[in-house]
N, C-alpha and C positions, 0 to 999 in steps of 0.2 A: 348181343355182344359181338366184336368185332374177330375174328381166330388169329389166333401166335401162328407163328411159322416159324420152323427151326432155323437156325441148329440148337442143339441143347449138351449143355457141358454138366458135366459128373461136378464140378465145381470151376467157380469164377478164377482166370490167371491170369498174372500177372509176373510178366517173366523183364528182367534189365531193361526197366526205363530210364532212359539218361536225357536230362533236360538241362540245357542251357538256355541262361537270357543276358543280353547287351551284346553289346561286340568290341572289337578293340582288346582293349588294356583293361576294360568295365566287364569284361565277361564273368558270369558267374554259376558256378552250375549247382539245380535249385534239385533236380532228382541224381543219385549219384548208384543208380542201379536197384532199382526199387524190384523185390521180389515178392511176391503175395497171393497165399492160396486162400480162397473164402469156398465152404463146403456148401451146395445147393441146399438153402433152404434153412439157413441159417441167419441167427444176428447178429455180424459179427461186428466189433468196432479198429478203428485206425484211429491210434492216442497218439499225441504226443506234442510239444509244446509247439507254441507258435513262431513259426517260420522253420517248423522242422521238414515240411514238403506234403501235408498230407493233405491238404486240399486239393494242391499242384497236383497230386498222384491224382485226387478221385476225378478233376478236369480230363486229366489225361482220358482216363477212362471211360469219362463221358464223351470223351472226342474232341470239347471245348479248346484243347491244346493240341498241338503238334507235339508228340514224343522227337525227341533225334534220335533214337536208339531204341529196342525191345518189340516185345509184345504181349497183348490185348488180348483174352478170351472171357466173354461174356455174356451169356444168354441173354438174350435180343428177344422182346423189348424191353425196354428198360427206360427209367422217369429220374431225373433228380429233382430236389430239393432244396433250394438255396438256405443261409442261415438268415437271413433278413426277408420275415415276409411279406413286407410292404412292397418290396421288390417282383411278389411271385406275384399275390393276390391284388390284382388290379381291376375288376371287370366290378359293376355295382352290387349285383348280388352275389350269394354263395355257389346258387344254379347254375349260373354264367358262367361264374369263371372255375368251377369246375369244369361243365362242358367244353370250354375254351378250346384244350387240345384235340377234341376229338373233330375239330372240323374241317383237319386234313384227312380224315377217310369218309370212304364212301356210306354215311349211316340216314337211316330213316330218322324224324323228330322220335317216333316212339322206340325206335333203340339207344337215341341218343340221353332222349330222359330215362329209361332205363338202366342205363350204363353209371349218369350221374345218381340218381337214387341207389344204386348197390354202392355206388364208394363212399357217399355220405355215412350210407350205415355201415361200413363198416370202417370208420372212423369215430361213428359215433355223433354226427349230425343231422341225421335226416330232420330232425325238426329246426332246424336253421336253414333248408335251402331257398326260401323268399328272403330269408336279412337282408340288409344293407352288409357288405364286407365292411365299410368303416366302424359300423359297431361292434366289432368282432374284439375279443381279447388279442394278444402275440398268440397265447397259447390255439385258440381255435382259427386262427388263420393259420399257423403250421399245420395244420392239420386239414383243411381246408385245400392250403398247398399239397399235402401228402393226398388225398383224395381227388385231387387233380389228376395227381402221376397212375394214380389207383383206375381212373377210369378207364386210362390206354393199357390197362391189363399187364403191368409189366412184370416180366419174372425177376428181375435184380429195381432194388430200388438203394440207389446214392443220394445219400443224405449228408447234408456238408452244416455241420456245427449249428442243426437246427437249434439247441437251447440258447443261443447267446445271447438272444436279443426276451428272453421270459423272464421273467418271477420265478422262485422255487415250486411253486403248487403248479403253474402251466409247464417248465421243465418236467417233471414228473407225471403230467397228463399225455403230453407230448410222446416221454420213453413207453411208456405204459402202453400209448394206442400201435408203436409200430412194435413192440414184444407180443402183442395179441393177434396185429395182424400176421406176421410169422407164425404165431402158434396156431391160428384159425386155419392156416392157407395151408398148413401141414398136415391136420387132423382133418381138414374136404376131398385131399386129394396126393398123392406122393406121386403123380407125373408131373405136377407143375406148380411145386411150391415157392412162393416170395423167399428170397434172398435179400439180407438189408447192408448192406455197408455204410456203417455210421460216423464220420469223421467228427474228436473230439480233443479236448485237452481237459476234460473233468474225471479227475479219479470215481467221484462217488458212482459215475453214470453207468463203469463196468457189471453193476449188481446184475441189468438188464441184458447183458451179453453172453453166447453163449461160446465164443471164441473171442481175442483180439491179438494184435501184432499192433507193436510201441513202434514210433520210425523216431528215427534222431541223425541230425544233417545228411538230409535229402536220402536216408536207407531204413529198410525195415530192421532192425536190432535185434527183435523178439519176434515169437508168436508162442501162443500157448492158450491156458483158461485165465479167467480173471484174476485169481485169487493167487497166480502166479505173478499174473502182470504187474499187481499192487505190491509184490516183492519186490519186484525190478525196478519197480516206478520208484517206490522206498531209499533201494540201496542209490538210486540217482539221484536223492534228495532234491534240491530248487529248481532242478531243471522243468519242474512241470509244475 
């Protein structure tokens, strides 16, 4: 396997993002001071309805956007996950396009098949990596994708509204495989445990979190535990 290099933060920050997009008279601004602590090693989620900014935040994050304002702390390396995996999962088989990323560093064929067999299982497909990807369910192609990001060893992984495009039983395989991969990567080791930031707008999804912060136009609102958040989410009735 390929070695992390620091630096390494006590927790993921996220200090005054401010994002605008158009110009003119069209300008609009989509982050409006986004503040956000995620504790290393953690599951934590980013609720809140759609087009409240929480995608836009997790881009930022990823680097995908230009912020106009703030900053960024986040232990490096780090993978995301798009919500459409038709998008991620491209390569013919499962081997492949797991290995895919790894063919910007410097690795032998036998670390490279080694690196893809540990994130299969620990996703839970090592007996799927000859498939075809087209026969794949939504559900084990997000996962598939997740063991993509899994291979490049990342310490934070950003997951952007992986359930949107599943069924109720692959949503629920899906929340399940990254709550065990956090709880596995915790119980192997406490120098270098997975951190998950899960961008969502499903109330039920909080059960699997073990923090979350609500954002509502383009700001974080809350943070707290779940069971608070579904108070807050409550007292805002339709908005989500």
């Amino acid at each position: 396997m390929h070695k992390i290099s620091p630096p390494t933060f006590v927790k993921s920050v996220i200090r005054g993002l401010q994002l605008t997009f158009g110009g003119g008279g069209s300008r609009k601004q989509v982050l409006a001071g986004v503040d956000l602590d995620v504790p290393r090693g953690s599951f934590h989620m980013l609720l809140g309805a759609n087009g409240c900014g929480k995608s836009t935040t997790l881009r930022v994050v990823a680097g995908l956007l230009p912020a106009g304002s703030g900053t960024v702390h986040v232990d490096r390396p780090f993978g995301m996950v798009f919500q459409n995996p038709d998008h991620q999962v491209v390569l013919p088989t499962v081997a492949a396009d797991v290995a895919f990323g790894l063919g910007r560093y410097k690795l032998t064929s036998k670390q490279v098949t080694a690196a893809v067999h540990h994130a299969l299982e620990r996703v839970g497909l090592t007996r799927y990596s000859e498939r075809p990807t087209s026969s794949l369910s939504g559900g084990q192609k997000q996962r598939v994708a997740i063991a993509g990001a899994l291979a490049e060893n990342p310490r934070v992984l950003l997951l952007d509204e992986l359930t949107t495009f599943l069924d109720a039983r692959d949503q629920r395989n899906v929340l399940e495989c990254v709550r065990g991969l956090v709880d596995s990567k915790k119980k192997s080791t406490l120098d270098n445990p997975v951190t998950a930031l899960w961008v969502t707008h499903r109330l039920e999804e909080l059960e699997f979190a073990d923090g979350v912060s609500i954002m509502d136009g383009g700001r974080v609102i809350f943070n707290g535990t779940p069971n608070e958040a579904i108070a807050v989410m409550k007292k805002m009735g339709a908005r989500i």
